[in-house]
Every structure is written in C-alpha cells, then in structure tokens.
VOGU-3710 file (C-alpha; in Angstrom, 3 decimals, decimal comma):
1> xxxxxxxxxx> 0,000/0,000/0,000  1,203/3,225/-0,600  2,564/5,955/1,783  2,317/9,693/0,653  3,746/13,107/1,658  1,293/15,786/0,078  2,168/18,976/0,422  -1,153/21,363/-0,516  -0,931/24,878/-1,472  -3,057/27,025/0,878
11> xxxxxxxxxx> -6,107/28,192/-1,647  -9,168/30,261/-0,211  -12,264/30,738/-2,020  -15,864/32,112/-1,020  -18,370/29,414/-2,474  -21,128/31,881/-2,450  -23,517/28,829/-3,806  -22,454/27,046/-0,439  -22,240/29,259/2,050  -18,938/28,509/3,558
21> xxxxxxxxxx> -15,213/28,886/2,516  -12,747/25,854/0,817  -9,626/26,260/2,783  -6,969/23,277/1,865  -3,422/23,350/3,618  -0,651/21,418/4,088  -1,324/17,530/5,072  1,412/15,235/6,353  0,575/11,798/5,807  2,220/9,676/8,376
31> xxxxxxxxxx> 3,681/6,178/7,467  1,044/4,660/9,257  -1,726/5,849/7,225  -0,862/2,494/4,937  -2,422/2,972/1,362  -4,148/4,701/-1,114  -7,446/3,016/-1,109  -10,951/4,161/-2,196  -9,119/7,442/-0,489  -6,203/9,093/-3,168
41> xxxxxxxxxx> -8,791/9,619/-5,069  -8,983/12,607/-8,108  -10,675/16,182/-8,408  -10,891/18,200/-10,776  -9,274/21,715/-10,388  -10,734/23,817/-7,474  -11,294/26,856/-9,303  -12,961/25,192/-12,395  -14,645/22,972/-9,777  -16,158/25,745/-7,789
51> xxxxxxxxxx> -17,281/27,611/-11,558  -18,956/24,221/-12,237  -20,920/24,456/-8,600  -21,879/27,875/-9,288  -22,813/27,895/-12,427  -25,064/24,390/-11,332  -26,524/26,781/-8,403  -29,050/28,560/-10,823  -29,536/25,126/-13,227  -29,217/22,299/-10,644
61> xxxxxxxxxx> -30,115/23,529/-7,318  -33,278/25,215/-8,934  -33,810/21,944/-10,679  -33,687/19,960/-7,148  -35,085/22,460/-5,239  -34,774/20,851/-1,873  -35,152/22,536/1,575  -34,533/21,046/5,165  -32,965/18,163/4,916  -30,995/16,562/7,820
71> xxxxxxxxxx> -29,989/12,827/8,666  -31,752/11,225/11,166  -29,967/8,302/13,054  -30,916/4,753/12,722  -28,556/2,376/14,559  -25,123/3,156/15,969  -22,312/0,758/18,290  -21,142/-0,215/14,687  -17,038/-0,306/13,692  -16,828/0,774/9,894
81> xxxxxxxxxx> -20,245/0,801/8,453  -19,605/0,591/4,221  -23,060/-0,156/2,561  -26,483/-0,832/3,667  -29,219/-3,126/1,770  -32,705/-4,234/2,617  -33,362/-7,657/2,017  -36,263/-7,993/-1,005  -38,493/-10,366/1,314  -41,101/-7,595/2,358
91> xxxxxxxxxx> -39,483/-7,933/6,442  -38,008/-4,375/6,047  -35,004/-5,754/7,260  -31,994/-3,829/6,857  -28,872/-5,353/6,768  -25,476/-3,287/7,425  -21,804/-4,260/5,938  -19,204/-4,125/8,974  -15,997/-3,844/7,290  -14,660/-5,897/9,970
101> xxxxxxxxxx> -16,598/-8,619/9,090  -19,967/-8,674/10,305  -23,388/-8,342/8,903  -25,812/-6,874/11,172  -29,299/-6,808/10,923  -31,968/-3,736/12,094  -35,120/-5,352/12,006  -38,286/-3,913/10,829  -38,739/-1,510/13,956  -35,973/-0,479/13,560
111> xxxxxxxxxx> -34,153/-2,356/16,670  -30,423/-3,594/15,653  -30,099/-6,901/16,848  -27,227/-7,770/19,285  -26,166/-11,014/17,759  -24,925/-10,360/13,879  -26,908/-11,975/11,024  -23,421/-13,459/9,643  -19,640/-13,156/11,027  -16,998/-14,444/8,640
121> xxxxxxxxxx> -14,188/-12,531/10,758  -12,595/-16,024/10,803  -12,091/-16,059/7,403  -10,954/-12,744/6,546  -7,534/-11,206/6,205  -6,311/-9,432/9,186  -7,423/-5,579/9,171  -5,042/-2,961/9,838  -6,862/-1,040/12,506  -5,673/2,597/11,481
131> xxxxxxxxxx> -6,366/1,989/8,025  -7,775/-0,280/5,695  -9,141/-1,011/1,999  -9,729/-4,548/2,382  -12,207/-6,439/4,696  -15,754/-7,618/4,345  -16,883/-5,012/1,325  -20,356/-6,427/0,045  -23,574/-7,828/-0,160  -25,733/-8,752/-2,477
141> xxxxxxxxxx> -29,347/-10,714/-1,780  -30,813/-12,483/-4,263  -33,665/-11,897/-6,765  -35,852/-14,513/-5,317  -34,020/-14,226/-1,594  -37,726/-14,469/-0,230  -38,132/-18,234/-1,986  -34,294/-19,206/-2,151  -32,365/-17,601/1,004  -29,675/-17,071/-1,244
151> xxxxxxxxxx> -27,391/-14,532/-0,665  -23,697/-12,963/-1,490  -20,850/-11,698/-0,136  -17,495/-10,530/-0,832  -14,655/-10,445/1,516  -10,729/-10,546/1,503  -9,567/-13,984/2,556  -5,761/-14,917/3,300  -3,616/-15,126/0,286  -2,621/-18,220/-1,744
161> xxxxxxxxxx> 0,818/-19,062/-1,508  3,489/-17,819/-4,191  3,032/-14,343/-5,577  2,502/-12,244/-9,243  6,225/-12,833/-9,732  9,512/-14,201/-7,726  10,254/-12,689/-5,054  6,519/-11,148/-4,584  3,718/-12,355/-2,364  0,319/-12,071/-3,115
171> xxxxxxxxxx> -1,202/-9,603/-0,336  -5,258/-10,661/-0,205  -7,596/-13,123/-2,131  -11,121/-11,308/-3,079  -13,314/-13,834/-2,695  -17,265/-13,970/-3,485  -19,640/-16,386/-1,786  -22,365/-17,224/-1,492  -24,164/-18,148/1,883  -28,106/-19,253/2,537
181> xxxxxxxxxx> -30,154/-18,567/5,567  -30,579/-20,307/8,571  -34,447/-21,400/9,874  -34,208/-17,946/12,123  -34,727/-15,621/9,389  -32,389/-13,300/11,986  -29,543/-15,623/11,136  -27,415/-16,694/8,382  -26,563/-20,487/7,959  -22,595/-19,827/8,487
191> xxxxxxxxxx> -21,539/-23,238/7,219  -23,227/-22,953/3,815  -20,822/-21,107/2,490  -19,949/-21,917/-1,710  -17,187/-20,152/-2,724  -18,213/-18,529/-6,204  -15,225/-16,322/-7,660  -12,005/-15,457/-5,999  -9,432/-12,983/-6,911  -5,408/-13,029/-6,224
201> xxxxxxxxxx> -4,638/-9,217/-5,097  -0,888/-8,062/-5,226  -1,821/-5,394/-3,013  -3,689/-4,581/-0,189  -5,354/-1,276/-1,486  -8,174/-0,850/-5,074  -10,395/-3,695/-3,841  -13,293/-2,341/-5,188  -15,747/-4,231/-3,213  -19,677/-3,441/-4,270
211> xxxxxxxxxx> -21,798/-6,602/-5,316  -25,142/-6,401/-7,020  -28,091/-7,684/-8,590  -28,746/-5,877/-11,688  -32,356/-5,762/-13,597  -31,010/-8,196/-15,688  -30,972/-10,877/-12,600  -27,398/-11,264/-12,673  -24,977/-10,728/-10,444  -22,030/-7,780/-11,008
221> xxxxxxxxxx> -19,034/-7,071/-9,196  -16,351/-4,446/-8,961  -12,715/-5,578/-8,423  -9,904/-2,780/-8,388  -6,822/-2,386/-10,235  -4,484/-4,315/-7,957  -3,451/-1,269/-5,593  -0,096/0,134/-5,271  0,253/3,589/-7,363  -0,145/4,405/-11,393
231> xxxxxxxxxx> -1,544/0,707/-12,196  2,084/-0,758/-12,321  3,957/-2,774/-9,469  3,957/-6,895/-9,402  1,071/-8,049/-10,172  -0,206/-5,183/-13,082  0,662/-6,371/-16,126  1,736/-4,985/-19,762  -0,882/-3,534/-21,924  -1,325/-2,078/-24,958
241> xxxxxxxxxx> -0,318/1,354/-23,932  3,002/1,521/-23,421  2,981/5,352/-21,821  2,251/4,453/-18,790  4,058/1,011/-18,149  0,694/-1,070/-19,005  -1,315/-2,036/-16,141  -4,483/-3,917/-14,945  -7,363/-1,289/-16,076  -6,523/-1,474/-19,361
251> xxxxxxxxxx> -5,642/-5,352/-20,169  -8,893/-7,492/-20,268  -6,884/-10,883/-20,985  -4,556/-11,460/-18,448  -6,920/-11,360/-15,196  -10,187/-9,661/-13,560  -8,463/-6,926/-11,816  -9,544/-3,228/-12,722  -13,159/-4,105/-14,087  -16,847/-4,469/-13,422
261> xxxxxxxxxx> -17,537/-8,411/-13,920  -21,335/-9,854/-14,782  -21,814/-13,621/-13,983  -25,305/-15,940/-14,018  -25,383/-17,526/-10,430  -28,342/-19,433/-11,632  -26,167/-21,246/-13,582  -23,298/-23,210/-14,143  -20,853/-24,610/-11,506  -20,302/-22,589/-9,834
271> xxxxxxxxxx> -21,927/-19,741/-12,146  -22,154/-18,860/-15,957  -21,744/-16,676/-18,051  -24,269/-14,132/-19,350  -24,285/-15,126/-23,532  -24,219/-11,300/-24,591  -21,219/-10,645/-21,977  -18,991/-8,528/-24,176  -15,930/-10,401/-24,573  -17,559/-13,739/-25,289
281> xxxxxxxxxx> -16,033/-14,956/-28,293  -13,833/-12,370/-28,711  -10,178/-11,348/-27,272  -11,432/-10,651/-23,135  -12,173/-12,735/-20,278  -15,925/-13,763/-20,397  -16,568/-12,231/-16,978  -15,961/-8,616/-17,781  -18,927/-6,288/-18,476  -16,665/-3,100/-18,558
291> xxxxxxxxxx> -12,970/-1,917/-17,903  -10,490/0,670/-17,619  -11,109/1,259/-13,552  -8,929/2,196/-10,669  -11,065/1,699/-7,819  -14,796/1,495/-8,342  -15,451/0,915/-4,398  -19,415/1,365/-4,574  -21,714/1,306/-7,573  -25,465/0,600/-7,849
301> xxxxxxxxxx> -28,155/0,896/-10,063  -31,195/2,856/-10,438  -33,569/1,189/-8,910  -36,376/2,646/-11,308  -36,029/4,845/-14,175  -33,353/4,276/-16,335  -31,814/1,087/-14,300  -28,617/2,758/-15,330  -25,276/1,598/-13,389  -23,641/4,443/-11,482
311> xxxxxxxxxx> -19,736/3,686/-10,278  -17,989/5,771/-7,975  -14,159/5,323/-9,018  -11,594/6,697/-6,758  -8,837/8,455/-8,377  -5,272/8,857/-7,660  -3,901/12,489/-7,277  -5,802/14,517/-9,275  -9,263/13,838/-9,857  -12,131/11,582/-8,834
321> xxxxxxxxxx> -14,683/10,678/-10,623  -18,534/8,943/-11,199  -19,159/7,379/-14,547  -22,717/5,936/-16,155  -21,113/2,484/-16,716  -22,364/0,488/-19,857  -21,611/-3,070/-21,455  -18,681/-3,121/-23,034  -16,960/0,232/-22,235  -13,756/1,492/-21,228
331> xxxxxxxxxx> -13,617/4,074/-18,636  -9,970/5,296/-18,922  -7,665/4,371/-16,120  -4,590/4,297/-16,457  -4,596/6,367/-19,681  -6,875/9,102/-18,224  -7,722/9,978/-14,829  -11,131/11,235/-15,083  -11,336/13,815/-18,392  -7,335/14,499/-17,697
341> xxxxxxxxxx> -4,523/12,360/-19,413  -2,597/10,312/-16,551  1,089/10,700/-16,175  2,375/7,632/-14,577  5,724/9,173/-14,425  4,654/12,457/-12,681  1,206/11,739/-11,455  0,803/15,405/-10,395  0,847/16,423/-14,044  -0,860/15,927/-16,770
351> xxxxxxxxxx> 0,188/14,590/-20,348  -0,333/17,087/-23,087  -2,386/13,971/-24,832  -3,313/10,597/-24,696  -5,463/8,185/-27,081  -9,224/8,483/-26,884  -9,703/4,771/-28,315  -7,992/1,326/-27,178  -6,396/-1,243/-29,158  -9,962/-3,065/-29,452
361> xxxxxxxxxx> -11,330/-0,134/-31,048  -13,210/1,156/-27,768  -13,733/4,940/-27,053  -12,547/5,661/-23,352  -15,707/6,962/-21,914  -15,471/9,806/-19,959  -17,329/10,308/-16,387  -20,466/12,358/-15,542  -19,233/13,726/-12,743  -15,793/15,099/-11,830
371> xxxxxxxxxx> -14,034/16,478/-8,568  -10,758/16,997/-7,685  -8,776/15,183/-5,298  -7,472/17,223/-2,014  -3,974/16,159/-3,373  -4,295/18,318/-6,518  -1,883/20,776/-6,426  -3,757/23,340/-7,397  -6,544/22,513/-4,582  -9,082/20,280/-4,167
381> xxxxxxxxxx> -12,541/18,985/-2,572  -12,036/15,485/-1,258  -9,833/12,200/-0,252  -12,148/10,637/-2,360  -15,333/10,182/-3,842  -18,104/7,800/-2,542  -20,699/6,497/-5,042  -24,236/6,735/-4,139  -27,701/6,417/-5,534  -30,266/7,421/-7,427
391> xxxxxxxxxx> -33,195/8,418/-4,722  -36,162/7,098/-5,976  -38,363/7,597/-2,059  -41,319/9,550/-1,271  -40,405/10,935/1,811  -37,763/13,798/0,111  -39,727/14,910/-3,653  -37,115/17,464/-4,316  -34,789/14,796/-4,424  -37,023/12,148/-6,914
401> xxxxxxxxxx> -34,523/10,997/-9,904  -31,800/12,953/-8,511  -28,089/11,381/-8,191  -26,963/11,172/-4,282  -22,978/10,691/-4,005  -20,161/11,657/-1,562  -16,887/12,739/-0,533  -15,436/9,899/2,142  -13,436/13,542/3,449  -12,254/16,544/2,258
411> xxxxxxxxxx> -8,766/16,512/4,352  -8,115/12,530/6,496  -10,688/14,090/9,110  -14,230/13,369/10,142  -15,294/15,982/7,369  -17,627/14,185/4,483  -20,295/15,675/2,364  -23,175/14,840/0,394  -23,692/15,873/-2,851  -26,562/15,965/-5,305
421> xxxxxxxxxx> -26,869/15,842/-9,178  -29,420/15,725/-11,558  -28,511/13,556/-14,210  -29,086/14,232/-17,570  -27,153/16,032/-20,442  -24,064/15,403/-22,004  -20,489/15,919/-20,700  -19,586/16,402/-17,103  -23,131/16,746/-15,193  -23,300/19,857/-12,475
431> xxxxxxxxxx> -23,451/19,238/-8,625  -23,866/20,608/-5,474  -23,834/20,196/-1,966  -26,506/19,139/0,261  -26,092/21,628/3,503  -27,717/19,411/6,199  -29,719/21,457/8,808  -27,854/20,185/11,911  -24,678/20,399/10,021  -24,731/22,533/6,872
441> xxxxxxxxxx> -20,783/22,333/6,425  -19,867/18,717/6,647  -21,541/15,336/7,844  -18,786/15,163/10,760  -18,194/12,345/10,093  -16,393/9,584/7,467  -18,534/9,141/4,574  -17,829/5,372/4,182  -21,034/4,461/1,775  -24,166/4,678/0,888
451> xxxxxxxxxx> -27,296/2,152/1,409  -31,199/2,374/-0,381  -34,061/0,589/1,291  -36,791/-0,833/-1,533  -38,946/2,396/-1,109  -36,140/4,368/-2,710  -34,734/6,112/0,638  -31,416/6,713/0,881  -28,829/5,792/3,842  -25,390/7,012/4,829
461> xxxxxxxxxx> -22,860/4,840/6,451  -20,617/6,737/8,770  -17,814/6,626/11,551  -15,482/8,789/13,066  -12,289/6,833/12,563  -10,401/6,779/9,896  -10,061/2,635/9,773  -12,164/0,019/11,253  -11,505/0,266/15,013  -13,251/1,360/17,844
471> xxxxxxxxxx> -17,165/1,724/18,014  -18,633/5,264/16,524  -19,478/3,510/13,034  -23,449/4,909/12,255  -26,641/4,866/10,165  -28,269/8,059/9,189  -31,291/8,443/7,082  -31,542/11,085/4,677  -34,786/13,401/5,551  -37,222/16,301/5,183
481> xxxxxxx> -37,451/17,604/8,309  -40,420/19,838/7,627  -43,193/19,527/4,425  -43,058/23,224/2,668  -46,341/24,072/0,848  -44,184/26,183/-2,043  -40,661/24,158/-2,922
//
C-alpha cells in the first residue's frame, strides 16, 4: 500500500452557492496511514470545480429544489459501516456491511439486533486497525431471496501461496460467496458457504468491493486495479499502452483486476456466463462487463427509471470521478484519470495527450461527474469520492430521480459531504452540496457508503475513525425535516 507526503498549497475561495469557505493546507501523511485506497482519489481543479458548482446553483439547485434536509440516526455501536441493503423479502429488514466482518441486521422496527446476522471474521484477512481497503466489502441478496435464502458476499480472505512474480507475495484473495439462511430468518446459515469467484490481489489497497443484482438478474461485481500507485507494481501487467508502463485497467486478458464483472449464479458450476457478456467470443475474459477502472469501491443501479449503473471510481492524485457504466466500455484508467490524461511518471501532471480509443477499437468513456482530489496541487474537494444512488423515495420529492454521491473527506478528518446531481445532459453533469440542517458544512463524520431501502430512501454509512476500530461507526437516514407548501 502506498505511503504519501502531500504537500497542498493554501487556496481560499468564497463558495457563495455554499455558504462557507474551501480552505486546503498542508497535510502530512504519516507512514502509518498504509495505502491509497478508495481514499487518493482525483478532483478536478478547485477553481474550475467551484465555476462548475456555481454555475449548477441557478440550473441544478433550482432543478432539485430541496429545503430542510438533515440525517436522522438509525442504529449506531457499529465499527466501519460501508453499505447498507434491505433484504427484497417484504421484512423491512436492513442489513449493514461491517468492514470488519460482520453483517448486522436492524429489524423492521428499527431495533439492531445484538447477535450479527453473519460473522466471517474467521475467514478474513487481518485488518489494519488505522487503516484499511480490504475487509468484508459487500452484499448482495438475491432476486428470489424471499423463496431461495440465497445470498452474497465478498470479503478478503488470506492469500494463496506464491506471488505475481519471484520474489513477490500475493497480499489478499477477493473472494465472493455465497451463503443461505438459517431457519431464524435473523440468522445466516454460516456453514453454507460456496465459494463462487475469488481474486489473487498483489496489493492490499483498489479492492473495489460493491456486489449487485442488476435488472437483468445477474450478479455484477467491482474488483480494483491491484493497488499500489499508477496501475504498475507486481502483479499489473503490460498492456497495450506503453505510456504508462501497461497495467491492470486497461488489459482485459490477463486477469479480472480493474473491471466491473457480470456472472449468471443461476447457472453453471459454480456460475455462468451471461451469452451477450462482451468479450464472449472475442479477445477478453468472459466475466468482464466493462474496464479501464482504478477503484470502483461502490456502484449501484437505479432502482427505477433508467436502471442505469452508477460507479464511484476513486482516483489517484488529481481527480475523482462517477461514470454511467455500460456493457462493453472502457472508462480510462490508467490512460486518463477522469477527463485528464494520466502521467504515470509524474502523477501530479498531466500529459499534453493521450489516445481516446484502445487497441480493441473502444472509445474511453469519460465520467459524468468530476471532482478533484485534495492532493491536486492546485486545490481540491475530497480524499475521495463515494458512489451513491439514485433516490427514488417519497419521503424527500425534491430529491425524486436525482443522483446522491459523496466525498469519504475533504482533508483525512471526520469531514464528508453529500452531494446531489441531476442527471441528464451530455459531458460532465453539475453538482452541489446538500447543507444538512444540523450540520450545513460537513456530515462530521467519514462518509464510508451509501445504502437504499426498496422504497427508494437513501442511507449514509458513517464513523469517526479513519479505519475500522473502535465503536462510533453509524446509520443516518436522509430526511425532510419539515413539508413546505411552495418548494
């Protein structure tokens, strides 16, 4: 994992559309801060970035036109909260991701129960308690969880033995199981686990780590690039641009790292694969649905609407970035880092140009939304960027159809945000931020993910450490703390 000195320029800027002032100064990461995970993530430039939020303060905010909103808390005592999801079996239970390893559940009252609805601590990869990317990252139920009591997971599990190349150990295995439940409907059946996919990782950082049922019925997954910086250390291997030392992102034939992955589960031993996959029968690994990623941490889909699939990919330096992923594409990295052409060789600046089509013959897709990274030199907004939702509730209308995301921080402390865009358009899509009423500057606390019940509401997942230790991990519900008869 990688350990970084960034040295900020002190930039100050009234964000008249916010109400409150961008200050960025000099950070000191300490060598125990191990990594870069879903956190080095990339901005774009502070001064075009804070043009973008003004200019989306008439357009956007008018468009969303939302007053009094707050977060209202739902269960607390957790470690490091990363997702939420509500299990499609018409119980209202929710069930929280503990990065440490434990699924809990918060019944339909909204009690959490002591006693956690699965612990596979035992099989996981020791944490680093100041800081860590790896862990017990997703959950997925499935389609027909009500009938079935299938449902998946994905953790990191101890390595296999040996390593990408001599001398090298592999750091982490990303594994994706699948587990049923038990006759208590409060507890998972911990010894029917069936191992589905698993994953060497050189590294211990770019796990990805969101798992999903799409409206297709299938199952998707995000794995990262491998970790370490620029997509190049054992374990990334050569592509087809030679710029930048190849890497993972861009090589769909040599492993699964750096993509989003679609497999049947309903199928095949132990799954299949989806006959209009994009690679089937054709140069690619059958699993991939789409490339060219860093670190696409949390994605999800729109539950109604357009079903599109949103991915939150975490950046390096320079910019982060949110992209409207589709079959088949290729979403840059390690060629461009968001809109910007990366410079492996000086990753705080940018290459004059880069290719805008791979050696397939695939356009790199560019992302809908773009922020810079607090590492950009010439300022920036967060660590990195958390990918949210689409809110489809009731409870919030200023919000219907609107795309929730997140900063994790803006500068390693307690200081996340919420942001909201409305997307539609081409190009780079304009946001803003959502000024909560009992905290209109920050969340105060780490934005670690998002979670959506099946009446469209939205969730944050939250703690006050940096890493999974201690015991201020949270759930907050998004809400309207007061009906307005003129919005």
């Amino acid at each position: 994992m990688e350990t970084k000195n960034y040295c900020r320029k002190i930039y100050l800027g009234t964000r008249t559309a916010l109400r409150k002032t961008i200050n960025t100064g000099l950070i000191l990461f300490g060598i125990s801060i191990l990594g870069s995970l879903m956190l080095y993530s990339c901005e774009t430039d502070i001064e075009s970035n804070l043009e973008n939020m003004k200019s989306a303060d008439a357009q956007t905010k008018a468009a969303v036109n939302i007053k009094s909103i707050d977060m209202e808390l739902v269960a607390e005592g957790l470690v490091s909260p990363l997702g939420l999801v509500e299990a499609n079996d018409e119980t209202g239970n929710l069930f929280v991701i503990d990065q440490i390893g434990k699924i809990w559940l918060i019944d339909g009252n909204g009690t959490k129960l002591e006693e956690p609805f699965l612990d596979v601590t035992d099989r996981m990869v020791s944490l680093n308690p100041g800081y860590d990317e790896r862990g017990l990252l997703g959950l997925a139920f499935h389609p027909d969880y009500a009938t079935n009591g299938r449902f998946f997971v994905y953790y990191t599990a101890p390595p296999n033995p040996g390593g990408p190349e001599p001398g090298a150990s592999w750091n982490n295995l990303s594994r994706i199981s699948e587990f049923s439940v038990s006759s208590d409907p409060t507890k998972a059946n911990a010894a029917s686990e069936k191992i589905i996919l698993e994953v060497d990782q050189p590294q211990g950082n770019h796990e990805g780590g969101t798992i999903a049922f799409g409206p297709d019925g299938y199952l998707y997954i995000s794995i990262g690039d491998g970790g370490a910086a620029h997509d190049v250390a054992p374990g990334h291997v050569e592509d087809w641009y030679e710029v930048n030392e190849g890497g993972n992102g861009q090589d769909i034939e040599s492993n699964l790292l750096g993509n989003i992955l679609r497999i049947d589960i309903n199928s095949g031993n132990p799954y299949g694969i989806p006959a209009d996959n994009p690679f089937v029968d054709k140069p690619g690994l059958d699993e991939i649905y789409a490339y060219g990623f860093r670190n696409p941490f949390r994605f999800s889909f729109d539950m109604s609407g357009s079903r599109k699939l949103f991915v939150g990919d975490a950046g390096q330096h320079l910019w982060e970035e949110i992209s409207v992923v589709e079959k088949g594409g290729n979403y840059g990295w390690n060629v461009k880092e968001g809109t910007h052409c990366f410079n492996a060789a000086d990753a705080h600046e940018v290459l004059p140009s880069c290719p805008d089509v791979d050696v397939y013959g695939n356009k790199l897709q560019d992302p809908v939304i773009e922020m810079a990274n607090s590492a950009n030199p010439d300022g920036g907004r967060t660590v990195t960027i958390i990918g949210g939702n689409v809110y489809r509730g009731n409870d919030i209308p200023g919000l219907q159809g609107k795309y929730i995301f997140g900063s994790f921080s803006s500068d390693f402390a307690p200081t996340g945000e919420i942001f909201v865009a409305n997307p539609a358009g081409p190009g780079l899509w304009p946001f803003y931020e959502i000024e909560l009423e009992s905290s209109p500057d920050n969340i105060g606390y780490y934005l670690k993910g998002f979670g959506q019940d099946m009446e469209g509401e939205i969730y944050l997942t939250v703690s006050s450490q940096l890493g999974p230790q201690g015991e201020t991990g949270k759930i907050f519900k998004l809400v309207w703390t007061k009906k307005q008869e003129n919005l």
